[in-house]
py3Dmol code that shows the C-alpha trace and the ligand (Angstrom):
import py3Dmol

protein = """\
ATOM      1  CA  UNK A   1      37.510   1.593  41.078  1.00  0.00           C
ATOM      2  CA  UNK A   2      37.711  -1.221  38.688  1.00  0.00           C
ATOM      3  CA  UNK A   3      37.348  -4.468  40.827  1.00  0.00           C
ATOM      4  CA  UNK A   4      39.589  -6.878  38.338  1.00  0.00           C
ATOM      5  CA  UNK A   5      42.175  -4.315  38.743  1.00  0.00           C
ATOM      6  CA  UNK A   6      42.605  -4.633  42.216  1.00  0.00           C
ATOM      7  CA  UNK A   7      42.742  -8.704  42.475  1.00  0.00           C
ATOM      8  CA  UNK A   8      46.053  -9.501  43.280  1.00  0.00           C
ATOM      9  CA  UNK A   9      47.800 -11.860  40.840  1.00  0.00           C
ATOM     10  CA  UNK A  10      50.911 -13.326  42.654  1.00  0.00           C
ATOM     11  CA  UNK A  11      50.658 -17.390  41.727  1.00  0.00           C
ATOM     12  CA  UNK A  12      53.001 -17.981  44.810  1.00  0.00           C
ATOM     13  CA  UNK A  13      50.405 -17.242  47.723  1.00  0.00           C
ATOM     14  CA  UNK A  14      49.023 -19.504  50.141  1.00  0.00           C
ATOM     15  CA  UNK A  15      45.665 -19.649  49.413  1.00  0.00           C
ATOM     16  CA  UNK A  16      43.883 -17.979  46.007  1.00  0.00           C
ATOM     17  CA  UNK A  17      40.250 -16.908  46.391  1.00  0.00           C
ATOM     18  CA  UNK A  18      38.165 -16.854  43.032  1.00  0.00           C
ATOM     19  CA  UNK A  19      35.361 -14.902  43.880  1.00  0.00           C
ATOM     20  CA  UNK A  20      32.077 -14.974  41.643  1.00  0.00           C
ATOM     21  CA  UNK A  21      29.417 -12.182  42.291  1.00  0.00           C
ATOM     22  CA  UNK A  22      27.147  -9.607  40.642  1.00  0.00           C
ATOM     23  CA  UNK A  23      28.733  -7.001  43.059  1.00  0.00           C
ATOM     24  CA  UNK A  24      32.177  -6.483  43.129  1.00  0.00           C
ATOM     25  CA  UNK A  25      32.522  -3.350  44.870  1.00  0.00           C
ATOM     26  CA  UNK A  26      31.367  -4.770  47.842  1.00  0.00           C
ATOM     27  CA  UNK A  27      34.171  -6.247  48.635  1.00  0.00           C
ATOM     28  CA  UNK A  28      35.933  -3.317  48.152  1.00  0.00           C
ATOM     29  CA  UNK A  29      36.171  -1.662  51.809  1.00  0.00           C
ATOM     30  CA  UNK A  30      36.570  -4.596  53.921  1.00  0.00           C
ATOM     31  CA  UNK A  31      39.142  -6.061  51.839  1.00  0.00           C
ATOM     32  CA  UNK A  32      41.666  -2.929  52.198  1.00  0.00           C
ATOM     33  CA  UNK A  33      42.074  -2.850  55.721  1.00  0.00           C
ATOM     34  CA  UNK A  34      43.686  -4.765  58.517  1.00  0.00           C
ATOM     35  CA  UNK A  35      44.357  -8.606  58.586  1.00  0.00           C
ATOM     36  CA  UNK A  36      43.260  -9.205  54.946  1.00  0.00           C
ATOM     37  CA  UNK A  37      44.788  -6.358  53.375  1.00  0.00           C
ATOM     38  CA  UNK A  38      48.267  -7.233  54.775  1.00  0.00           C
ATOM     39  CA  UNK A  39      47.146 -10.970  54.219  1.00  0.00           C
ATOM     40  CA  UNK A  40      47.288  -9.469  50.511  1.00  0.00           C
ATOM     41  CA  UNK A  41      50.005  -7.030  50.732  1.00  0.00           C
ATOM     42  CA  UNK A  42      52.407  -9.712  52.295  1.00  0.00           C
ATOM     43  CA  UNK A  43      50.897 -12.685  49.226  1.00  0.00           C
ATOM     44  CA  UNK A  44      49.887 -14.863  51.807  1.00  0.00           C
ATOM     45  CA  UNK A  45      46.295 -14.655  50.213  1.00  0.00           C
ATOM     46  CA  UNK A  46      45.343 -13.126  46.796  1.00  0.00           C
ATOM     47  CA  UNK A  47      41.603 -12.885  45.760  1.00  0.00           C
ATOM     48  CA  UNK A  48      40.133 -12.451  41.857  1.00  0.00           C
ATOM     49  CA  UNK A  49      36.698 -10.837  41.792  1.00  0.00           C
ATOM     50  CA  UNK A  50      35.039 -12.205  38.872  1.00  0.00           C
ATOM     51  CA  UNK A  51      32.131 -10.258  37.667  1.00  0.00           C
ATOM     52  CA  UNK A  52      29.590 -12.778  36.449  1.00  0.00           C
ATOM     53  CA  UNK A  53      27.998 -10.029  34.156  1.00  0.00           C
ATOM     54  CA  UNK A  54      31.060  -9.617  32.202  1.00  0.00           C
ATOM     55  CA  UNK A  55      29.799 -13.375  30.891  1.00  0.00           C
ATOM     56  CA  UNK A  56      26.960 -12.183  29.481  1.00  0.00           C
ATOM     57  CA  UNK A  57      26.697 -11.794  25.874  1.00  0.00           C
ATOM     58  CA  UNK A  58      23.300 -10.397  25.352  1.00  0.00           C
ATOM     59  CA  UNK A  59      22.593  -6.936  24.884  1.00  0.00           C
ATOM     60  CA  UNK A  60      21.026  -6.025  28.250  1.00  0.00           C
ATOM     61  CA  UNK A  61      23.241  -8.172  30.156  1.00  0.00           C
ATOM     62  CA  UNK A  62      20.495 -10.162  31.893  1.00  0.00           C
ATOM     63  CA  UNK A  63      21.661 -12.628  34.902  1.00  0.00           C
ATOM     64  CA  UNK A  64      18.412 -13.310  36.079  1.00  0.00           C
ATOM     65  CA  UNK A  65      15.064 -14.524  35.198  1.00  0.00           C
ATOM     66  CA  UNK A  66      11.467 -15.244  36.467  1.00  0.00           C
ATOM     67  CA  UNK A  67      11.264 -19.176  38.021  1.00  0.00           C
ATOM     68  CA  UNK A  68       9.755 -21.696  36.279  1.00  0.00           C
ATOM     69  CA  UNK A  69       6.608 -23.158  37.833  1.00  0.00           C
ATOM     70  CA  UNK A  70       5.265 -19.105  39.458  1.00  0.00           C
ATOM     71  CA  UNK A  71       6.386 -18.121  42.593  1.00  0.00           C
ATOM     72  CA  UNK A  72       7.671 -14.367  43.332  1.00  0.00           C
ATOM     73  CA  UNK A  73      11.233 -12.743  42.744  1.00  0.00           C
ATOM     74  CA  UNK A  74      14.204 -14.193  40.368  1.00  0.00           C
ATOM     75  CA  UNK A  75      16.608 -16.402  39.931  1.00  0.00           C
ATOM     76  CA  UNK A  76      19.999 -16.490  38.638  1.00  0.00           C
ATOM     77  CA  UNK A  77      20.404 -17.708  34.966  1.00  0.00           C
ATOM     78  CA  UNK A  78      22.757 -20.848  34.941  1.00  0.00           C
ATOM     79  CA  UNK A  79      24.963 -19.486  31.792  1.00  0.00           C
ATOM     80  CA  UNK A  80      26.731 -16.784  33.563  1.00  0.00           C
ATOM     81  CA  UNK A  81      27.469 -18.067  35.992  1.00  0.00           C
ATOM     82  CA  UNK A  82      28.701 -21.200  33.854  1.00  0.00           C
ATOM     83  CA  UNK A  83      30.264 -19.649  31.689  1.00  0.00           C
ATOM     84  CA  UNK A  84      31.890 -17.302  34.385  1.00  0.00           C
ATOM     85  CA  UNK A  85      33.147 -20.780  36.406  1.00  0.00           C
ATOM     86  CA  UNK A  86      34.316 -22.638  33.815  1.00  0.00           C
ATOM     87  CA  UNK A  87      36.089 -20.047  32.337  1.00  0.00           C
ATOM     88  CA  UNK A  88      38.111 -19.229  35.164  1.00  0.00           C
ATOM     89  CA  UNK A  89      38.647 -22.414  36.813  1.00  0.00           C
ATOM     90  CA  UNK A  90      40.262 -23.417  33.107  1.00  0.00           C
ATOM     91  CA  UNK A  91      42.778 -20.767  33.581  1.00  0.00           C
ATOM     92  CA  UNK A  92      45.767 -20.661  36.297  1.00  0.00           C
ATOM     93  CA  UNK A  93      45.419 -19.546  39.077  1.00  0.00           C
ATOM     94  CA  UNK A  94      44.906 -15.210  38.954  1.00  0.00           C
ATOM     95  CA  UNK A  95      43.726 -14.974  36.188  1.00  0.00           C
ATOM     96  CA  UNK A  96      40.717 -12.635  35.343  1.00  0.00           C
ATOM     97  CA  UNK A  97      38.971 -11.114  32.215  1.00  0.00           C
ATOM     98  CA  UNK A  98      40.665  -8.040  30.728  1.00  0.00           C
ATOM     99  CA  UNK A  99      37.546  -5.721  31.648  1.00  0.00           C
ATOM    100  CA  UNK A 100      37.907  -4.847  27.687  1.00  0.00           C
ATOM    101  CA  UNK A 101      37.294  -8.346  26.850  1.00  0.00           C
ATOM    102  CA  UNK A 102      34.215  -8.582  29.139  1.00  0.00           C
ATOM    103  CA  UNK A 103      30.660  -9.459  27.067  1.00  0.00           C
ATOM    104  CA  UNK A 104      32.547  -8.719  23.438  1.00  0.00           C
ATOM    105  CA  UNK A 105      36.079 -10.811  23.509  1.00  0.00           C
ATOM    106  CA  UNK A 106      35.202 -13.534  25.702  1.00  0.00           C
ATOM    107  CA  UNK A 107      37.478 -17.193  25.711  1.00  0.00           C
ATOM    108  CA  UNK A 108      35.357 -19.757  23.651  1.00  0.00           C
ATOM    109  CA  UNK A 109      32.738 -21.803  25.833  1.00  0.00           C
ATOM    110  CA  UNK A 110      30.013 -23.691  24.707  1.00  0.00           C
ATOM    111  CA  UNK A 111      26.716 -24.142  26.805  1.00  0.00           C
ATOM    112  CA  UNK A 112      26.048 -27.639  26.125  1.00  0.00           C
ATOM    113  CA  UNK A 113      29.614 -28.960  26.787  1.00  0.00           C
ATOM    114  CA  UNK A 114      30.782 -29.333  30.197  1.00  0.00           C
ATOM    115  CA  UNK A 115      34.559 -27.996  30.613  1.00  0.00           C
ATOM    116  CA  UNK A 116      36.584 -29.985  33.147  1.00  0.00           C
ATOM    117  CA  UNK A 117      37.352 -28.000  36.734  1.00  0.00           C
ATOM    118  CA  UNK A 118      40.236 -28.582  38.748  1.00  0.00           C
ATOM    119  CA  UNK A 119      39.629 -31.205  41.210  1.00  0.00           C
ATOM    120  CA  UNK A 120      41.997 -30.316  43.736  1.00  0.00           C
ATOM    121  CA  UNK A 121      39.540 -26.586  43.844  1.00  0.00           C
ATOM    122  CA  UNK A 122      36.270 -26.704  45.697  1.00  0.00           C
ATOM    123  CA  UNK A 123      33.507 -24.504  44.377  1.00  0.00           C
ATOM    124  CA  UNK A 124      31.378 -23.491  46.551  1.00  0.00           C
ATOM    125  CA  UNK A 125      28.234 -22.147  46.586  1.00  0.00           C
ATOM    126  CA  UNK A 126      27.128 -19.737  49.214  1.00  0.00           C
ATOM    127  CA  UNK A 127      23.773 -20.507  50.171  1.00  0.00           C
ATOM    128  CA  UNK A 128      21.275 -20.361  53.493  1.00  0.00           C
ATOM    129  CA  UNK A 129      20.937 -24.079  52.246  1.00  0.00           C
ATOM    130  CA  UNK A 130      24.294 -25.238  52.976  1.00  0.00           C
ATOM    131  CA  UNK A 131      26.495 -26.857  55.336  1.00  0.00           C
ATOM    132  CA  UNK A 132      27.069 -24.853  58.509  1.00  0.00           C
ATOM    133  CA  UNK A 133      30.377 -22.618  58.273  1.00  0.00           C
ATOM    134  CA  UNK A 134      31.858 -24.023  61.838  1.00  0.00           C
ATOM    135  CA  UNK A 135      35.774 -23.879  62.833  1.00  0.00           C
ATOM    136  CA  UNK A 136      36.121 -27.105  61.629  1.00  0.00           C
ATOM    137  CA  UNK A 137      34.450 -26.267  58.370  1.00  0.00           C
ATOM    138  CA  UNK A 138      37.441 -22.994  58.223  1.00  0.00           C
ATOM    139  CA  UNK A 139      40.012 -25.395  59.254  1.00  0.00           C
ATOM    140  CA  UNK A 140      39.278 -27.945  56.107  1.00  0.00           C
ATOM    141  CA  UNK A 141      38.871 -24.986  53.678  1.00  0.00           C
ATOM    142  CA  UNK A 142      42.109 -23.519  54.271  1.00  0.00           C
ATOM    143  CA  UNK A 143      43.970 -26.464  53.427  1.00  0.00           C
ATOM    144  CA  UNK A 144      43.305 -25.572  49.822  1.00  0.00           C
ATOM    145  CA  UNK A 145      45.281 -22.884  47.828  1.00  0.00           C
ATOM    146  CA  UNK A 146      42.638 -22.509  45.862  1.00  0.00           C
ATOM    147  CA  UNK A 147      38.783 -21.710  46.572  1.00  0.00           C
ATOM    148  CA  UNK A 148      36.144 -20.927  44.385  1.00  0.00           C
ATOM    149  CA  UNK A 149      33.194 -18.608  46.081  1.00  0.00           C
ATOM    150  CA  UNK A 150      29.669 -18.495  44.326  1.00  0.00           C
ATOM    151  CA  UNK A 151      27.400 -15.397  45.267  1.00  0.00           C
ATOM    152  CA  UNK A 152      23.739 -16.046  45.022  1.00  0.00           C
ATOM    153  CA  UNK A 153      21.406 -12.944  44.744  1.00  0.00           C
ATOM    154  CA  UNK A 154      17.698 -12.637  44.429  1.00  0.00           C
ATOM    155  CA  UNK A 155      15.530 -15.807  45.190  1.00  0.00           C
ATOM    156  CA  UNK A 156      19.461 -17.943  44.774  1.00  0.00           C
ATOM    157  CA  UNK A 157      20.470 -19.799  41.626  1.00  0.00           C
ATOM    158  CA  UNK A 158      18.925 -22.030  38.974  1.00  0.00           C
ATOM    159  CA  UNK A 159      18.873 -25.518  40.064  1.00  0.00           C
ATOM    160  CA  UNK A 160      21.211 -26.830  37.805  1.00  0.00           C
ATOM    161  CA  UNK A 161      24.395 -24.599  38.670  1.00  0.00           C
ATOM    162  CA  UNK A 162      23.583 -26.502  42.522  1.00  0.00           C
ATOM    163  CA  UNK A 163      23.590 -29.937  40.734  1.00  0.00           C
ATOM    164  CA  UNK A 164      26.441 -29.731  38.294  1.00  0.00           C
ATOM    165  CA  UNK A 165      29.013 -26.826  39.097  1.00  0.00           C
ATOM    166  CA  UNK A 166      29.312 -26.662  42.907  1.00  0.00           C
ATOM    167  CA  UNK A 167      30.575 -29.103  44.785  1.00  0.00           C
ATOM    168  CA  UNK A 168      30.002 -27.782  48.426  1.00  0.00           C
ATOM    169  CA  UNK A 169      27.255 -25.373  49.554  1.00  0.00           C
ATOM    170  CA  UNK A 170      28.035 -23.439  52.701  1.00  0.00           C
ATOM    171  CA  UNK A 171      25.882 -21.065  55.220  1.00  0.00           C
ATOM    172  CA  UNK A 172      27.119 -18.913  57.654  1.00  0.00           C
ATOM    173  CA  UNK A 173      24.459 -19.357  59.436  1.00  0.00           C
ATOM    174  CA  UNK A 174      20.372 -20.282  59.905  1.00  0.00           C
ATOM    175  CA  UNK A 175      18.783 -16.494  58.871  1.00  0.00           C
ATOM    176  CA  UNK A 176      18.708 -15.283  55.245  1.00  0.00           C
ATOM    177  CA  UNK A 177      21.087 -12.365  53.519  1.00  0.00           C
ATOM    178  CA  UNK A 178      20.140 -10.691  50.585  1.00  0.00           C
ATOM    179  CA  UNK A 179      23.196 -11.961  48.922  1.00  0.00           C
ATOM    180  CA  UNK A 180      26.259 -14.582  48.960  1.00  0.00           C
ATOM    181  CA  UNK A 181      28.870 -11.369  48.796  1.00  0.00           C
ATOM    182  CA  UNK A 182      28.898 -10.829  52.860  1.00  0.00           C
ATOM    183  CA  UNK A 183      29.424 -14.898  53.531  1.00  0.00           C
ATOM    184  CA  UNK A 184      31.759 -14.991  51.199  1.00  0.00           C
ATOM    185  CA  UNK A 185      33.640 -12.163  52.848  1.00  0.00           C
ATOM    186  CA  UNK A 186      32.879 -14.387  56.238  1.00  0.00           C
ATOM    187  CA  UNK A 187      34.766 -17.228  54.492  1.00  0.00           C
ATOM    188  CA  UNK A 188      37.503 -15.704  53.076  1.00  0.00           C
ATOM    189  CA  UNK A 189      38.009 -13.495  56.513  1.00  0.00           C
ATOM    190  CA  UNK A 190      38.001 -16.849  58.897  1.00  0.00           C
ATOM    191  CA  UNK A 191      40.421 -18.787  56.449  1.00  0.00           C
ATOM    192  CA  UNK A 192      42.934 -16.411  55.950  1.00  0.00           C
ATOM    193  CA  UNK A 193      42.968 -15.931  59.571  1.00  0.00           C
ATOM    194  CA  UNK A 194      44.777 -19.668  59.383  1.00  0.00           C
ATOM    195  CA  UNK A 195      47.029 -18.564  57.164  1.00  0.00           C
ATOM    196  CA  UNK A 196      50.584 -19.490  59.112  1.00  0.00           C
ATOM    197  CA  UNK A 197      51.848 -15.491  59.391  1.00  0.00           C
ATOM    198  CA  UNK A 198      48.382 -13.677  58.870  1.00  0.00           C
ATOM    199  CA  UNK A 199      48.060 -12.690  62.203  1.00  0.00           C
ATOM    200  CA  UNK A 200      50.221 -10.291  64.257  1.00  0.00           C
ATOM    201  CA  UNK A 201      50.438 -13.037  66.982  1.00  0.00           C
ATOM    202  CA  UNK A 202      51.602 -16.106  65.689  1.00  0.00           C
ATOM    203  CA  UNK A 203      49.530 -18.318  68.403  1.00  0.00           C
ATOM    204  CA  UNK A 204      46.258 -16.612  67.984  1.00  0.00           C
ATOM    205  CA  UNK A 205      44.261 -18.082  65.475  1.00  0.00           C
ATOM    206  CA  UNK A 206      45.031 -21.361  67.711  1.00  0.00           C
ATOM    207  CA  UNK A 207      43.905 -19.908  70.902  1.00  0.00           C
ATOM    208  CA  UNK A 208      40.652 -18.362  69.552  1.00  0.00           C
ATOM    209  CA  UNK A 209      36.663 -19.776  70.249  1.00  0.00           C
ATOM    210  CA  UNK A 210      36.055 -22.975  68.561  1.00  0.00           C
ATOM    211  CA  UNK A 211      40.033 -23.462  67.923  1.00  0.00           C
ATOM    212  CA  UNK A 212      41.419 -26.912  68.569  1.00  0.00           C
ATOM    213  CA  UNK A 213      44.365 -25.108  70.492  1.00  0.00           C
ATOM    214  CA  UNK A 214      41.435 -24.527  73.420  1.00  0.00           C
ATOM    215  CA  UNK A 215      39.894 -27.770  72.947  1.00  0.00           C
ATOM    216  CA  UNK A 216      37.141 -26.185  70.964  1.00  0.00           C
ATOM    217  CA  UNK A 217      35.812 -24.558  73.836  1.00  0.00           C
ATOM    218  CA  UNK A 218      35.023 -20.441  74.149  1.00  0.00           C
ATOM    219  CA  UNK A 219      37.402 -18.089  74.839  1.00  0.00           C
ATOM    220  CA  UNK A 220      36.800 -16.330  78.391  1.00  0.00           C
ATOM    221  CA  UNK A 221      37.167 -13.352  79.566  1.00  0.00           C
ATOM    222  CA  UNK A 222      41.033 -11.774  78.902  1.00  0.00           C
ATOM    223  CA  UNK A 223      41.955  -8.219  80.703  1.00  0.00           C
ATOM    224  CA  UNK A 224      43.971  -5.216  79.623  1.00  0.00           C
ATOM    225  CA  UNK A 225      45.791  -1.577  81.340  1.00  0.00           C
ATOM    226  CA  UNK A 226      44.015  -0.575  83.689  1.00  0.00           C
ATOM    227  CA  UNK A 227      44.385  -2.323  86.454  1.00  0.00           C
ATOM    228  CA  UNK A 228      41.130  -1.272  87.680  1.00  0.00           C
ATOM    229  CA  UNK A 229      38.554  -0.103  85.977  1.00  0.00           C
ATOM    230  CA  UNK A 230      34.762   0.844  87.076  1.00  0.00           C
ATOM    231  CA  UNK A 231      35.425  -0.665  90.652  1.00  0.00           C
ATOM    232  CA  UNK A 232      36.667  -3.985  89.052  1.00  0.00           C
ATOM    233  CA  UNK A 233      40.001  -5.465  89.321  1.00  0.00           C
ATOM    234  CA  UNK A 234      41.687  -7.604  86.763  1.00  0.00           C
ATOM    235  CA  UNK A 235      41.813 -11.361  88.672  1.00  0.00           C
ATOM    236  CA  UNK A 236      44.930 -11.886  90.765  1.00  0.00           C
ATOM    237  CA  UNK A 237      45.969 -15.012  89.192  1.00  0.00           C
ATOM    238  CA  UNK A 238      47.155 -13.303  85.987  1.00  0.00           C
ATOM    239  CA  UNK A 239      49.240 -10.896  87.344  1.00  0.00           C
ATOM    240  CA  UNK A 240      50.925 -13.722  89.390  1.00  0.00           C
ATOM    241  CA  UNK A 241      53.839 -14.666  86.743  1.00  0.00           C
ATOM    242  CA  UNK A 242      52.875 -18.286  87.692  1.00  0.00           C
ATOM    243  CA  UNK A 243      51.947 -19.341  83.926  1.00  0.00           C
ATOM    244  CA  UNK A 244      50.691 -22.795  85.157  1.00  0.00           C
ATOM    245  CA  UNK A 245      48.045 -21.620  87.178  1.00  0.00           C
ATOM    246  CA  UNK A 246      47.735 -18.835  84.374  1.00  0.00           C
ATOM    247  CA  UNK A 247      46.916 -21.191  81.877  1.00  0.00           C
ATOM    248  CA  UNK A 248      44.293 -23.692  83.985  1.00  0.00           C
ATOM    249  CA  UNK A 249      42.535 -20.585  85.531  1.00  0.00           C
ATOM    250  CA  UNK A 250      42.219 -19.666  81.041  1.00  0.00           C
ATOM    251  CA  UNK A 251      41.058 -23.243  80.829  1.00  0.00           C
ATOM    252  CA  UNK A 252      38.272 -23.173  83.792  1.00  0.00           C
ATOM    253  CA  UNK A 253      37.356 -19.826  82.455  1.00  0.00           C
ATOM    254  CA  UNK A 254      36.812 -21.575  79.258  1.00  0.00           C
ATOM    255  CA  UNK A 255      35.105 -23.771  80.219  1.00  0.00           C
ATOM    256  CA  UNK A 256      32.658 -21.531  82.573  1.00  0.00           C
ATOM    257  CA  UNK A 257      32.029 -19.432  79.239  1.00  0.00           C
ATOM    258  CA  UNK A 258      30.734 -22.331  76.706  1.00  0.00           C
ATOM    259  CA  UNK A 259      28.812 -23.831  79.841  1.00  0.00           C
ATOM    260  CA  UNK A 260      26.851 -20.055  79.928  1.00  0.00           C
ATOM    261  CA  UNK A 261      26.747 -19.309  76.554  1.00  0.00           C
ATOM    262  CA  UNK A 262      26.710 -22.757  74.719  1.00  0.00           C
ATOM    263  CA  UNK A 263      26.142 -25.835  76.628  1.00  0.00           C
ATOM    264  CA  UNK A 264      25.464 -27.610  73.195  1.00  0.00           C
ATOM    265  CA  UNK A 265      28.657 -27.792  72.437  1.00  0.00           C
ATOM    266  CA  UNK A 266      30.279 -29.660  75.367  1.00  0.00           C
ATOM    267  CA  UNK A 267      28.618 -32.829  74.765  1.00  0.00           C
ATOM    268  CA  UNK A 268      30.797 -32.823  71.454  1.00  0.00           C
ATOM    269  CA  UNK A 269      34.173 -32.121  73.390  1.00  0.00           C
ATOM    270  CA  UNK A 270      36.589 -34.374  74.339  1.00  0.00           C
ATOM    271  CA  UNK A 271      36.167 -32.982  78.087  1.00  0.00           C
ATOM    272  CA  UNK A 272      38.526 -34.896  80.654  1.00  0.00           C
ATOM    273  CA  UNK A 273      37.799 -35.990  83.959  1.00  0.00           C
ATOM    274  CA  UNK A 274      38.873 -32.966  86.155  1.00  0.00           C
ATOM    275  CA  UNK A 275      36.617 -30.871  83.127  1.00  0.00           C
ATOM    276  CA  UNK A 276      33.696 -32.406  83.971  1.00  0.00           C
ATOM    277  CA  UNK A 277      33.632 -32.396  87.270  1.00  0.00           C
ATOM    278  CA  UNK A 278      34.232 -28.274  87.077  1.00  0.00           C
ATOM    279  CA  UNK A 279      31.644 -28.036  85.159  1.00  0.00           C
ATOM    280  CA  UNK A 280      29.633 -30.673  87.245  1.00  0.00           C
ATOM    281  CA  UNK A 281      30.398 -27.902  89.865  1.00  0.00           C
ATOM    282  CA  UNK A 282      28.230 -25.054  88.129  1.00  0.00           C
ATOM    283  CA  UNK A 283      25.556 -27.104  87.669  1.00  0.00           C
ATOM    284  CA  UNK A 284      26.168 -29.073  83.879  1.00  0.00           C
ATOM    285  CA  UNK A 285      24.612 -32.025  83.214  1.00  0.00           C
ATOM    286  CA  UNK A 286      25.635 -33.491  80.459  1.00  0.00           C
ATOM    287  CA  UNK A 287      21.983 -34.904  79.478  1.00  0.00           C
ATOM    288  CA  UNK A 288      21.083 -31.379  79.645  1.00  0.00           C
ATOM    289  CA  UNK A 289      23.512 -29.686  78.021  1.00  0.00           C
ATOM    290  CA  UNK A 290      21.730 -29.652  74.229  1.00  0.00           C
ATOM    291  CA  UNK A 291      18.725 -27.768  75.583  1.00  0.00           C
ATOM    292  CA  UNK A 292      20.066 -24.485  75.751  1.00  0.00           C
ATOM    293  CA  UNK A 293      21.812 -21.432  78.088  1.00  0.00           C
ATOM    294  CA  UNK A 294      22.735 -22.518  81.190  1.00  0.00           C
ATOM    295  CA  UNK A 295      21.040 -20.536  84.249  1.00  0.00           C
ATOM    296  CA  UNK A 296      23.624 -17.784  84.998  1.00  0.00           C
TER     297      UNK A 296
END
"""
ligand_1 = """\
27
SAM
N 15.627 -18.443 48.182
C 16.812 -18.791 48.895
C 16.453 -19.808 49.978
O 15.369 -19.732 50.512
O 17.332 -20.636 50.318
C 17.452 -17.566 49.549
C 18.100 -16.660 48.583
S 18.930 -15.347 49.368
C 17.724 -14.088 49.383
C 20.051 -14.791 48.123
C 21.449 -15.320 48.267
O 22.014 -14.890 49.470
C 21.606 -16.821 48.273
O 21.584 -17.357 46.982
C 22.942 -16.985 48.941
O 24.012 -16.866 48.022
C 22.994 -15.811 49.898
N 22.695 -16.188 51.279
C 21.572 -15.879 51.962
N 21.622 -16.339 53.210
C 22.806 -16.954 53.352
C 23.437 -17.633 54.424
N 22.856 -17.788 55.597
N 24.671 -18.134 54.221
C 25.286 -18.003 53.021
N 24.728 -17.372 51.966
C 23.509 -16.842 52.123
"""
view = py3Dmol.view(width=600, height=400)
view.addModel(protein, "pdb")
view.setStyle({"model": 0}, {"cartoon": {"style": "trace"}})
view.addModel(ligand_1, "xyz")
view.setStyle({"model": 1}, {"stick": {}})
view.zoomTo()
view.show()
């Protein structure tokens, strides 16, 4: 499959995702199915994969190079992936590189001179180095239409594409991939999951973990057919039709969940009085609360 020819080119969606990577196919499989597909299908979303070899006019088609200074492994050369930003960012929205044009016909660019981005498009560099990808972090992202995603590979990028192209570095989380392409996917998965119609259930994205429709709390636990299953019932309460008591035994349950699994977070919450005394019950204390699981 050629990647460019399956980047979706409708100016009119929501949010456009110019993705910059060594490995296009990648993204191939989990971007044709479910939520993002139809995300696409439906131009809510469109994504460009920009292949930053194509930008490469040497004969081997190097990227990468050994560091400066010793040290193992490589790093990415900074005019690729220059050249690769710059030139895409300069164009509207959808655009991508004929692949016939790619290392032979590219658009003018010149190393030394710095081409003007859009500022209304953060480019962002994924990187183990960044800012933690939190709700919040999703929430601010989507209200762009238009995102720029940098994929690192080998020991990450040369210096200077951190201190002059990007301007925001993002993690998905403290451990180390081999590559940018899967938190990029994590990206553009969370934020189109925002998207006002990208989910079957309008509500959902609002009602989800870390969502400010919960009160950035954790989801608890939610039941299904059957009734009973492996000698447990599904709780009484939610097959009472009283949706008032529905909804504050969801909110307790909530509440019991992130005081198990992460007591960190309540000290950040705007918790009301009736909260903390709940969670007073099971044993929080709010002094406590940044050290770790709660006992059981
Ligand atoms: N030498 C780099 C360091 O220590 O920070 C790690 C490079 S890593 C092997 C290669 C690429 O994977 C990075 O440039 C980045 O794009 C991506 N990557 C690795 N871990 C990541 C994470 N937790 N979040 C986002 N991107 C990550």
């Amino acid at each position: 499959m050629n990647s460019e020819n399956f980047a979706m080119q409708e100016p009119s969606a929501v949010v456009h995702f110019d993705i910059f990577t060594l490995f296009p196919q990648m993204f191939s499989g989990p971007f044709a199915e479910s939520i993002i597909k139809r995300a696409q299908e439906n131009n809510l979303m469109t994504v460009a994969f920009h292949d930053i070899r194509n930008y490469t006019t040497d004969r081997h088609h190097i990227c990468d190079d050994t560091p400066y200074g010793g040290g193992g492994g490589m790093i990415m050369k900074p005019e690729p992936v220059f050249r690769a930003v710059e030139t895409v960012l300069s164009q509207p929205r959808g655009w991508t590189l004929p692949i016939e044009d790619a290392y032979v016909n590219l658009p003018p660019w010149q190393p030394e001179e710095r081409l003007p981005l859009p500022a209304d498009t953060p480019v962002i560099l994924l990187s183990p180095a960044g800012r933690l990808l939190t709700q919040s972090v999703v929430t601010e992202l989507s209200q762009y239409s238009r995102l720029a995603l940098l994929c690192g590979r080998y020991e990450g990028v040369d210096g200077r594409v951190r201190s002059q192209l990007i301007t925001d570095e993002i993690s998905i989380g403290d451990y180390v991939l081999s590559g940018g392409e899967l938190a990029a996917m994590v990206v553009v998965d969370a934020v189109t999951r925002l998207i006002p119609g990208a989910l079957g259930y309008a509500l959902g994205a609002q009602q989800d973990s870390h969502s400010a429709g919960i009160g950035g709390l954790l989801e608890g636990p939610q039941y299904t057919r059957p009734l009973h299953f492996r000698g447990e019932a599904v709780p009484d309460i939610l097959l009472s039709g009283h949706h008032a008591k529905i909804a504050a035994w969801h909110h307790e349950q909530a509440l019991y969940q992130t005081l198990r699994q992460r007591p960190d977070l309540l000290s950040k919450l705007p918790l009301t009085k009736e909260d903390r005394a709940f969670l007073w019950k099971w044993g929080w204390r709010e002094e406590a609360s940044t050290e770790g699981n709660a006992e059981g």
